[in-house]
PLY file of the C-alpha trace (Angstrom):
ply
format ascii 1.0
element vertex 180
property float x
property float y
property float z
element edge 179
property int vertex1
property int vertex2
end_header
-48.07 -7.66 36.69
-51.16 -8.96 38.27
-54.21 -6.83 38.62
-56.52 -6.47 41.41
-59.77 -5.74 42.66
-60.23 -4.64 46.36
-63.31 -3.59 48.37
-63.29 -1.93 51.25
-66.24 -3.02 53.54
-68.58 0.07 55.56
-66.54 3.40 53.95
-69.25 6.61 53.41
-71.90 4.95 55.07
-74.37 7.21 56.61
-71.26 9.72 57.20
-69.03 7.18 59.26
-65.79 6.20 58.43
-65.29 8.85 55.18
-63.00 8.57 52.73
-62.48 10.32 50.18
-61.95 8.27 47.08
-58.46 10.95 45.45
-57.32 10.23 49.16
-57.54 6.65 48.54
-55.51 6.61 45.18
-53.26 8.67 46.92
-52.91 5.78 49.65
-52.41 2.89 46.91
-49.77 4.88 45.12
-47.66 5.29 48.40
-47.77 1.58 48.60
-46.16 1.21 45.28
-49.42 0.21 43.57
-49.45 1.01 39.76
-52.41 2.41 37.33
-54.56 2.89 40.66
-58.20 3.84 39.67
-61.11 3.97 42.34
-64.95 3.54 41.34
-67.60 4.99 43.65
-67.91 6.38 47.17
-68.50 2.83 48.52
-64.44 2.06 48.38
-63.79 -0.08 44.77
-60.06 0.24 43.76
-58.64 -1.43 40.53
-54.46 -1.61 41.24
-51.84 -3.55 39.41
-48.71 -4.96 41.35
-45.83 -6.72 39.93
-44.83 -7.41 43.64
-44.66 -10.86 44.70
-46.87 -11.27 47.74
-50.15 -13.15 48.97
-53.15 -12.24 48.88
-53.23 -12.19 52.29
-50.09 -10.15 52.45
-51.51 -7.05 50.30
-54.93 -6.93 52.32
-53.00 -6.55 55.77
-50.23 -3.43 54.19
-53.66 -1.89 53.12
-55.71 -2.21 56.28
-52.69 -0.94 58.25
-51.71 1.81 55.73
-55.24 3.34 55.89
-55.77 2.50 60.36
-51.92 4.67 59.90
-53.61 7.62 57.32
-57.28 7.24 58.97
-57.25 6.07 62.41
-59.79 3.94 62.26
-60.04 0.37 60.71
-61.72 -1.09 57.21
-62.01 -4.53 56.19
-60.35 -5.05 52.56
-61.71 -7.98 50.65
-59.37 -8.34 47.13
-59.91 -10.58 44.26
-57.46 -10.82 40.99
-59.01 -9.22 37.87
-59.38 -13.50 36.95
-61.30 -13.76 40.14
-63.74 -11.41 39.42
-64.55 -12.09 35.80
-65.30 -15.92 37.45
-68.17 -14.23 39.23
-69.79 -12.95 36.49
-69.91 -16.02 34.64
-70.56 -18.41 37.58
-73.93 -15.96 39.10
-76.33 -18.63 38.60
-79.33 -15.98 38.73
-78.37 -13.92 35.34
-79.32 -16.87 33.29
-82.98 -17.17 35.24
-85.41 -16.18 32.89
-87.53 -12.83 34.42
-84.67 -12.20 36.90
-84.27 -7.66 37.01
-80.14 -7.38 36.68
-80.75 -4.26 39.23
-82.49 -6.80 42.00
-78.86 -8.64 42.44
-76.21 -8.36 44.28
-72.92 -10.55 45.31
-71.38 -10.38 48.80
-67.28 -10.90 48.77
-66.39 -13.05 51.98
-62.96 -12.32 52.71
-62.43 -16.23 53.79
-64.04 -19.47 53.03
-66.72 -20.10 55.49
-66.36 -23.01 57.70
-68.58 -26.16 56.32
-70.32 -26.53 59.65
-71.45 -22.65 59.24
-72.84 -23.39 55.99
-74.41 -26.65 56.60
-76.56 -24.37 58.94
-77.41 -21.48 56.72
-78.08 -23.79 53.83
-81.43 -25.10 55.10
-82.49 -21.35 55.88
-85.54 -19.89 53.41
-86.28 -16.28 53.12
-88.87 -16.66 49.83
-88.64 -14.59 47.76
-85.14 -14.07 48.18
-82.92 -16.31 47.32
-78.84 -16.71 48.00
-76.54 -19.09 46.63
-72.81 -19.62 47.77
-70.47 -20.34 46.03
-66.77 -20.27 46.78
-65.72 -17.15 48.68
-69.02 -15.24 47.04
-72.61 -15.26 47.47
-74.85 -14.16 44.84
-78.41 -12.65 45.65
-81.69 -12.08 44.12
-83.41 -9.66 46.53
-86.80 -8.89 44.38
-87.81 -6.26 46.75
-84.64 -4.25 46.62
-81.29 -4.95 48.93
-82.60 -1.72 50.98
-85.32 -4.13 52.61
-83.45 -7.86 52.79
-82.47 -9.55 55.41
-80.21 -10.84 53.12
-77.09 -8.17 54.43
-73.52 -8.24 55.27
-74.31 -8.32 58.72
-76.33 -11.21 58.40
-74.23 -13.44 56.68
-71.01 -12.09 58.71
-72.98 -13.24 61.47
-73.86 -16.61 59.97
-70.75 -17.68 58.50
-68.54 -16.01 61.47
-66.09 -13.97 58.21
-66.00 -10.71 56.98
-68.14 -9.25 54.34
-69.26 -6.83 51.98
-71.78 -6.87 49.07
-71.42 -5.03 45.39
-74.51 -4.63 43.58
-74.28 -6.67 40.17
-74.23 -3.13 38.23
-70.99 -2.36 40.05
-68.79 -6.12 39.96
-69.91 -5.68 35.88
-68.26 -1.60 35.80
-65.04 -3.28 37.88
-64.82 -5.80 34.88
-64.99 -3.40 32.40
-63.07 -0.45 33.64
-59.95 -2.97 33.48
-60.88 -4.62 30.63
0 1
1 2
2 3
3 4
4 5
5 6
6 7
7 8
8 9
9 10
10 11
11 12
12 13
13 14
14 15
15 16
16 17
17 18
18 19
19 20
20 21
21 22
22 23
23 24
24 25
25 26
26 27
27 28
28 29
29 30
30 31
31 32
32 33
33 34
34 35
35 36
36 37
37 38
38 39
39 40
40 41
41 42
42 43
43 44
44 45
45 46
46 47
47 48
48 49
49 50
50 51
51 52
52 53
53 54
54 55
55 56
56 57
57 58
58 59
59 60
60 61
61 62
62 63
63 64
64 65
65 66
66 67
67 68
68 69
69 70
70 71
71 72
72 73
73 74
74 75
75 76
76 77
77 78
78 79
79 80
80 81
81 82
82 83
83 84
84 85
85 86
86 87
87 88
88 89
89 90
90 91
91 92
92 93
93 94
94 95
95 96
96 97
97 98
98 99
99 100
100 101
101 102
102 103
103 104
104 105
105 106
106 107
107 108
108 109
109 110
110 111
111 112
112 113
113 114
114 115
115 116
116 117
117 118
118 119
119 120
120 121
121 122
122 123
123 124
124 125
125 126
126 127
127 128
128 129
129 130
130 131
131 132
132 133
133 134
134 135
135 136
136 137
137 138
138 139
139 140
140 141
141 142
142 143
143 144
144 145
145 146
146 147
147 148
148 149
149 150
150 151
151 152
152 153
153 154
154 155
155 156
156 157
157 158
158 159
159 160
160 161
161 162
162 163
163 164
164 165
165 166
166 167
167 168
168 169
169 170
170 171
171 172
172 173
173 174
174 175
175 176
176 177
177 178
178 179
């Protein structure tokens, strides 16, 4: 049975799109998910399947089952339990000395960006904040707080042309360790 991680992007933001999070267990149990737990209002849900499909396959019967149950459409960005214990050894920022744990963040990209879209981000320099992607994530240091980057989902959604969403580094740890 394979464990995941998904995240919905732009849930119980400023009262749009609200969802409550027993509603949202409820959801993953109708589609035959197993030991469904949910973390936070911002749309974290831990599920095990011993189904045999993609990826791919389990984001779209989510996004439909909750347009079907909601009427209105969320992004789902899932990694594997593997996937996301990879980011927390990988951020290259935890191991900077003087670096404050609550100043970073990672933002999920639901697809690899194209390698034109990053050649053209790469050069970019927003001092003191810094970015690094890697893979399908990018990890931030945002010393004055996420609340004031320019650093954001839309941003980089807008940059790299994919979907996105961003988990401060407090939360990806609590995802680890509620399966663990």
């Amino acid at each position: 049975m394979e464990t995941y991680i998904s995240i919905l992007r732009g849930i119980n933001v400023s009262g749009q799109k609200k969802i409550q999070m027993a509603d949202l267990k409820v959801l993953y149990e109708e589609l035959k998910f197993k030991d469904v737990i949910t973390y936070i209002q911002s749309g974290n849900v831990i599920f095990k399947t011993d189904k045999k499909l993609s990826s791919t396959e389990i984001v779209k019967k989510i996004e439909k089952k909750i347009f079907e149950k909601f009427k209105f459409d969320v992004p789902v960005i899932i990694r594997t339990i593997a996937d996301m214990k990879k980011v927390q050894t990988v951020n290259p920022f935890i191991k900077q000395k003087g670096i404050d744990i609550e100043r970073l963040y990672v933002t999920f990209l639901a697809e690899l960006p194209k390698k034109t879209e990053l050649e053209k981000i790469g050069t970019l320099d927003f001092s003191p904040e810094k970015f690094l992607i890697i893979g399908k994530e990018i990890y931030l240091h945002c010393p004055n707080g996420y609340g004031r980057t320019k650093l954001n989902n839309n941003f980089f959604e807008n940059k790299l042309k994919v979907v996105a969403t961003t988990r401060n580094w407090n939360t990806v740890n609590k995802l680890v360790e509620i399966e663990s």
